[in-house]
N, C-alpha and C positions, 0 to 999 in steps of 0.2 A: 640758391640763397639759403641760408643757414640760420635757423629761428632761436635764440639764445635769451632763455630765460633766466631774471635777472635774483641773486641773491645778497643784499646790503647786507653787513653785521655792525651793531651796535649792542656794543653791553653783553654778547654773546645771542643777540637777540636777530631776528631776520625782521627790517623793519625796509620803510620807504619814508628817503625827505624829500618834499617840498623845493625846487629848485636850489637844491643844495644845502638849504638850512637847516642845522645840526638842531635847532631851536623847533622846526616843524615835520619834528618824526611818529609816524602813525607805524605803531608795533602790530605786524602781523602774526608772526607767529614765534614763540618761547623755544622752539624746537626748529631749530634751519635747518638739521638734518631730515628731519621727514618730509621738510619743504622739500629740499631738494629729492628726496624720495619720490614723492606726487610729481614734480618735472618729468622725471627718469618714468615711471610708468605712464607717463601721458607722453612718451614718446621722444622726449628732448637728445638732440645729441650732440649739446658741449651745455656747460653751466658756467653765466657771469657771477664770479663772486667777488664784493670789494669789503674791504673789513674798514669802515668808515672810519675805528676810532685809530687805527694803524695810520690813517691821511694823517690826522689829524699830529698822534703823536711820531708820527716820521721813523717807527717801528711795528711789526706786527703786535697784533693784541688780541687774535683770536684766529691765533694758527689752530688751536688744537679745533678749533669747532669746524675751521678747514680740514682738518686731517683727519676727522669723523665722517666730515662728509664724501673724502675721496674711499676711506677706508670704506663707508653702506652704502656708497654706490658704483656702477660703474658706467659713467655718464664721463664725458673729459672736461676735466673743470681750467676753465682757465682764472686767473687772481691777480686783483689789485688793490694799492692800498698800503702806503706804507716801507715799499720794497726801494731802498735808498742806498744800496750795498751788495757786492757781489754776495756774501757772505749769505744775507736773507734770500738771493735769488737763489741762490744753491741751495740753501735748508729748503725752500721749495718746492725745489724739481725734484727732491730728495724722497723726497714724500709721497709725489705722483701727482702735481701738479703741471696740466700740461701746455698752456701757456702763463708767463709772469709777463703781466700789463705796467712799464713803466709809463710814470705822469709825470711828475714833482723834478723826480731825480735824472728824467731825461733832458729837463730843461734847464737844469741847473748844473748838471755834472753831464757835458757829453764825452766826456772819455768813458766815464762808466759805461755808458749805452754802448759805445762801441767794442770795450773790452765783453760786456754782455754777450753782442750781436754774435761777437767772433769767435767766443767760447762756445755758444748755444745759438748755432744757426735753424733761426726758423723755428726756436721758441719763446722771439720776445715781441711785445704787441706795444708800441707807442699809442698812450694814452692821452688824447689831446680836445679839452675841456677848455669850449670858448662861447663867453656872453656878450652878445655884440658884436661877435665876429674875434673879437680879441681873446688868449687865452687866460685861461686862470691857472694858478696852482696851490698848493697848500692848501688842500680839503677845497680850494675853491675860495678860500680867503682872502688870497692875492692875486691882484689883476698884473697883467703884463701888458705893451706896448705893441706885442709882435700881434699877427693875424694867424689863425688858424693855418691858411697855408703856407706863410710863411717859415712855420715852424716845421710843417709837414715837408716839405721842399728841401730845409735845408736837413733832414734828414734821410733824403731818396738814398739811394747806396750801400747803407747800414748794412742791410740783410734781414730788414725784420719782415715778421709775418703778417703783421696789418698794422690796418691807426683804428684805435677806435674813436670817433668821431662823436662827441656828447655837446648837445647845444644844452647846455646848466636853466635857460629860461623856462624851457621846455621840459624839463627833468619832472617825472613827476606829478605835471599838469595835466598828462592827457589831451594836450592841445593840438595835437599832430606833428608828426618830423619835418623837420628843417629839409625839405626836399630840395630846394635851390640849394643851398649853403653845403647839404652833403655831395650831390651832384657836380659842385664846381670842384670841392676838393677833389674827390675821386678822380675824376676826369683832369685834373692837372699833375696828378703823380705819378709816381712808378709804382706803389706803392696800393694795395688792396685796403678797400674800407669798411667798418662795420660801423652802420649807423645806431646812432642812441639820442635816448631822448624823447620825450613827447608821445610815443605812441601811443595812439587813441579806441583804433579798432580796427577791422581788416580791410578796411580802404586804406590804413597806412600803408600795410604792408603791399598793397595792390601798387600802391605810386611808387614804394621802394621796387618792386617787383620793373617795372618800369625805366626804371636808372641803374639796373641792373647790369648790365651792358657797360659802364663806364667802369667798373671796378669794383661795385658796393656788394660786398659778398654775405653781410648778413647783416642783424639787425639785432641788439636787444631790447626785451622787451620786460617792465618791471611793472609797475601800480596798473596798467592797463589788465594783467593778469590776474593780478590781486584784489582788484575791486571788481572781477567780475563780466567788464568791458567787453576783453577780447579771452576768449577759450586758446589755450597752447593748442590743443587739438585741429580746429578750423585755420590756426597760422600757418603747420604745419601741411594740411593739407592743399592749402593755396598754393604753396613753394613747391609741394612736391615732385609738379612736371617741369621745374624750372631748368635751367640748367647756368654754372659759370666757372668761369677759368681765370682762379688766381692769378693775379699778375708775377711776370720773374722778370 
């Protein structure tokens, strides 16, 4: 399992909200490239990054502080946020971005995803943000009707690389991961999962560690890092005898 530390941008800023409220953002640090610097010498190897206000305005807004961070380090960054267009997936990958996380645009345009998939196999990650079990999109603004795995389901086949799996209640709160809820997705796909969300301390990862076996190939972890909670160091070190096998 694959321990993925998390990088939000707002304002060019590397911040954390509050189950998704753009209203309850605590700014960590004025510089995301040295954040992500401290990831990469504590070990990390892939970096979550979503450019919060790119959700929002349904185009990137803070590529370049992406493309600083790909350029100081060499950690594989994957990015979400904003990516609505073949056109932004490509300026991208272009750059050296090594997975592009669709959310919004997979659930409203699935020919996009698919022309994505087929162009770029095995560098795109279905982003799927559900409270209540149902999904959201638009920054998490708008609710839908469909279930989590429902929407996970109907996209087995594609060719992507994973779902990232985000319970939004839990985003943030340190409350613990949705371990039922990521466990039954997994386990009904074809399709490899990375859990998000909630993580609290290293008994999360111990229970993800555990559901491991169904598919759940990693895990991001954000505010747990940042306030302190849980050390990148002792996550990494729990995972390290782990072992798993992507799903194909």
């Amino acid at each position: 399992m694959i321990i993925i530390p998390a990088i939000d941008l707002k304002d060019g800023k590397c911040v954390r909200l509050l189950q998704g409220d753009f209203s309850r953002a605590t700014v960590y640090s004025d510089n995301p490239v040295e954040v992500a610097r401290i990831w990469q010498d504590k070990g990390a190897e892939r970096i979550h990054v979503v450019d919060l206000d790119g959700s929002l305005a349904g185009f990137p807004r803070n590529k370049e502080v992406i493309r600083e961070i790909i350029l100081e380090t060499d950690v594989p960054v994957q990015v979400g946020g904003g990516i609505r267009d073949m056109k932004t997936l490509d300026d991208y990958l272009e750059i050296g971005v090594y997975r592009v996380i669709l959310g919004t645009a997979a659930l409203k345009d699935r020919k996009f995803v698919m022309d994505a998939c087929t162009a770029n196999e095995g560098k795109v990650i279905l982003g799927i943000d559900a409270s209540g079990g149902k999904v959201a999109v638009e920054a998490w603004t708008e609710g839908m009707t469909e279930s989590a795995l429902e929407v996970a389901k109907s996209y087995e086949g594609y060719g992507l690389d994973a779902i990232v799996y985000t319970d939004i209640e839990r985003d943030g709160m340190e409350v613990g991961v949705n371990i039922e809820a990521t466990r039954n997705l997994a386990s009904s796909v074809d399709i490899s999962v990375i859990a998000s969300g909630g993580v609290s301390n290293i008994h999360d990862i111990e229970k993800l560690l555990e559901i491991e076996r169904f598919g759940v190939v990693g895990v991001i972890i954000g505010k747990a890092l940042y306030s302190g909670a849980l050390r990148l160091e002792d996550a990494l070190c729990r995972v390290s005898g782990s072992e798993f096998k992507v799903k194909s």
